[in-house]
C-alpha positions, 0 to 999 in steps of 0.5 A: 500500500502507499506510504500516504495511507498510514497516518501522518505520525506514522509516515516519517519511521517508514522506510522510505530509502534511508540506510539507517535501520534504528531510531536515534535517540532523543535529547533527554533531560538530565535527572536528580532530584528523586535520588535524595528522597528517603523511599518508604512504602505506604502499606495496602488499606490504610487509606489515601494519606499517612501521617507520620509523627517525629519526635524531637529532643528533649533540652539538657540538663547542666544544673546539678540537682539540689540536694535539699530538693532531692527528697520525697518520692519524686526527688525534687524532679519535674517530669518533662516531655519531648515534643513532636512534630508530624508531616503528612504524605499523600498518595496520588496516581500518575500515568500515562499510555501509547498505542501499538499498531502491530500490523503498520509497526512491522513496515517501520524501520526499527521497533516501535515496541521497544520504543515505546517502552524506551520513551515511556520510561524516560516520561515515567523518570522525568515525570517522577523527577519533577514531582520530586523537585516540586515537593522540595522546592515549595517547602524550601521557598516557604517565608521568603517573598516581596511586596507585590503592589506598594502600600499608598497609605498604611493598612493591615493588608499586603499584597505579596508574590507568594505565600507559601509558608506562610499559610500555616503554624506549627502548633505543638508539631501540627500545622495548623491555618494562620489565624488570630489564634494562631498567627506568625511573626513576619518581617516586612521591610525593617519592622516585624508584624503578627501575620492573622490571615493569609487569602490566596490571589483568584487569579494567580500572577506569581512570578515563583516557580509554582508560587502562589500569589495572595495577600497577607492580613496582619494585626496592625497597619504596616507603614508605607516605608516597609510596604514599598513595592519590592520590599522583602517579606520574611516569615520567622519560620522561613526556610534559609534561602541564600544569595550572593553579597547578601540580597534579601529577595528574588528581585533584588539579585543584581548582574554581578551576583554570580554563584560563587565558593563562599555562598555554597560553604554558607550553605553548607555551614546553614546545614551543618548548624542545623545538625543535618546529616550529610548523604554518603559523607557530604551534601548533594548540591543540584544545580544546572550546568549554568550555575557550575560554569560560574563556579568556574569563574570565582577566584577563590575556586580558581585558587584552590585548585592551583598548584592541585594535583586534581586540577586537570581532572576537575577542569577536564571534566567540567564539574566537581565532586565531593569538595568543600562538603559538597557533591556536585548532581548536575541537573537540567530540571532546575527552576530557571526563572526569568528576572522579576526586574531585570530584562532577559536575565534569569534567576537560577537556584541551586539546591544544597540537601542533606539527608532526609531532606525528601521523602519518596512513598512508593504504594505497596500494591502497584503490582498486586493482581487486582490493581495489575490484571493478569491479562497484561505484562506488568514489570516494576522499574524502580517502583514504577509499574511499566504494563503492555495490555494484549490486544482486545479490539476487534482485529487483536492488532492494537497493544496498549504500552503504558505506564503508572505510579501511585505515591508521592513526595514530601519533605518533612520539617525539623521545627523540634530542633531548635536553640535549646536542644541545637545550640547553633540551630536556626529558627527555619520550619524546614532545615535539612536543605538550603536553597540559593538565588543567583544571576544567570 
């Protein structure tokens, strides 16, 4: 039959002439953000979403006990708990199919059989990638935003870019909803204020990556110098977000403020304050393959490698490993965002994180039988059920190849580790990752 009679999507794999017999393969994207998620598996008949509970330290004791106290039967003591803190983990169903032809596939010039499996399989990657980098980034933005629309006159309400993390407050390890009853200390501009109320944009015009738009209600009017457009918004719980020669917001990072050694070992200092626990002996740092060539061009880094025996190595490659406390993931799934103020110029965001900082739920009964029928080819691929459905139309030509995954991501907070258990701890509701803002 003639080559117009095949459908369009199918004409251009018909051999046609052409010498080569195989597909080539496509231009993929570079994975990472899945592999610092801790996987556990969320067991069969306890519903949609789990949570879980964390228990926290309890403060130490550096006063001797008073000997004229140390009597009765309680010896003088006071009993004490340890607080907790819980996260919660939703399960959801992701998928997604192609159609096999077996027929019109055996005149292609290569197997669409194992094509579609390839393809799918890096959907199903890059899919799970990105679910990944979307949980860690939307609990690693949280508390840092900026003045949408400046303030004319002095009022309780402002309009911000994003608010994530400040909708909600721990309270006694449970996040609870701003409110009068539960409110949350904000810096806008120089001056803190008691956040009551947080309304969500109906229309949402954030310039975050996934960023929320809204308007923060606060007990008592904020002044006009603090609510100036651009201003920075920070909650007391915000998670630390660095950026080079210190710029508080997105909108403030200039052309010269290029990723650098001495904000990455300020991140890696944030974590190891925190108590973070390191992945294999040192911190994964994802990052894209912009943000690593201007490693390259900071000084201090040109000077530690001068005279190093791993010099040529390190400059051959291109990239770095294990230094300065980090290991290096180059990835091409990072948030690139364009400039809030600046024309054509973007903000990129390496990640630094530390163990824990994800966690992956894998569904237990993906590939049990009544979820998986047994008239289909169902194989699990790094927890990711990949299914070839036999033929059930009328001519048993079409094969379905498709692929499903039942879990989900979350990243757990630490708001049990504080001053008085950590010392050197920070007040972030989230610590075990550091994000940092720069030019690029």
């Amino acid at each position: 039959m003639g080559i117009q009679n095949f459908p369009a999507a199918l004409q251009p794999i018909i051999q046609q002439g052409f010498l080569e017999r195989e597909f080539q393969a496509a231009l993929s994207s570079k994975l990472g953000y899945r592999a610092v998620a801790d996987r556990e598996e969320f067991a069969v008949g306890i519903g949609e979403t789990l949570t879980k509970t964390r228990a926290g330290l309890k403060p130490s004791i550096t006063t001797p006990l008073a000997p004229a106290t140390n009597t009765n039967l309680d010896n003088g003591l006071t009993p004490a708990s340890f607080g907790v803190e819980q996260y919660t983990l939703t399960l959801n169903f992701y998928a997604a199919t192609a159609d096999l032809n077996i027929v019109t596939s055996r005149v292609g010039i290569a197997s669409q059989f194992l094509l579609n499996a390839a393809i799918n399989g890096e959907q199903a990657a890059r899919s799970l990638d990105e679910l990944a980098r979307n949980a860690l980034f939307a609990a690693y933005f949280g508390g840092n935003t900026r003045v949408r629309t400046a303030l004319s006159t002095a009022q309780p309400t402002v309009e911000v870019d994003d608010i994530r993390g400040f909708q909600s407050v721990f309270v006694n390890g449970v996040q609870q909803p701003v409110s009068a009853a539960n409110p949350l200390a904000v810096m806008v501009g120089a001056d803190q204020y008691t956040l009551v109320g947080v309304t969500a944009d109906a229309s949402n015009v954030s310039m975050a990556p996934n960023g929320i738009s809204g308007t923060l209600t606060f007990s008592a009017n904020v002044s006009t110098t603090d609510g100036a457009a651009g201003a920075t918004v920070q909650a007391a719980t915000a998670s630390a977000i660095l950026r080079p020669n210190a710029r508080t917001n997105t909108s403030l990072v200039q052309s010269t403020d290029q990723l650098d050694m001495s904000t990455l070992l300020a991140a890696v200092a944030t974590l190891r304050q925190n108590a973070v626990p390191e992945i294999d002996g040192a911190y994964n740092c994802y990052l894209d393959p912009q943000s690593a060539r201007q490693l390259f061009n900071d000084q201090a880094f040109q000077r530690l490698f001068t005279g190093a025996t791993s010099a040529n190595a390190v400059y051959k490659r291109g990239m770095v490993n294990d230094f300065l406390g980090l290991r290096f993931v180059p990835t091409t799934e990072a948030f690139v965002q364009a400039h809030p103020t600046i024309n054509g110029a973007l903000i990129r965001r390496p990640i630094v994180c530390g163990k824990g900082a994800l966690i992956e739920g894998d569904f237990a009964g993906m590939d049990k039988a009544d979820v998986a029928p047994k008239d289909a080819i169902v194989s699990m691929v790094d927890n990711v059920a990949m299914v070839t459905r036999e033929p059930i139309d009328r001519l048993q030509q079409i094969i379905a190849q498709s692929w499903y995954w039942i879990g989900g991501f979350v990243a757990p907070s630490d708001t049990t580790t504080t001053p008085t258990t950590v010392p050197t701890a920070t007040n972030s509701a989230f610590k075990r990752a550091v994000m940092i803002e720069h030019i690029g």
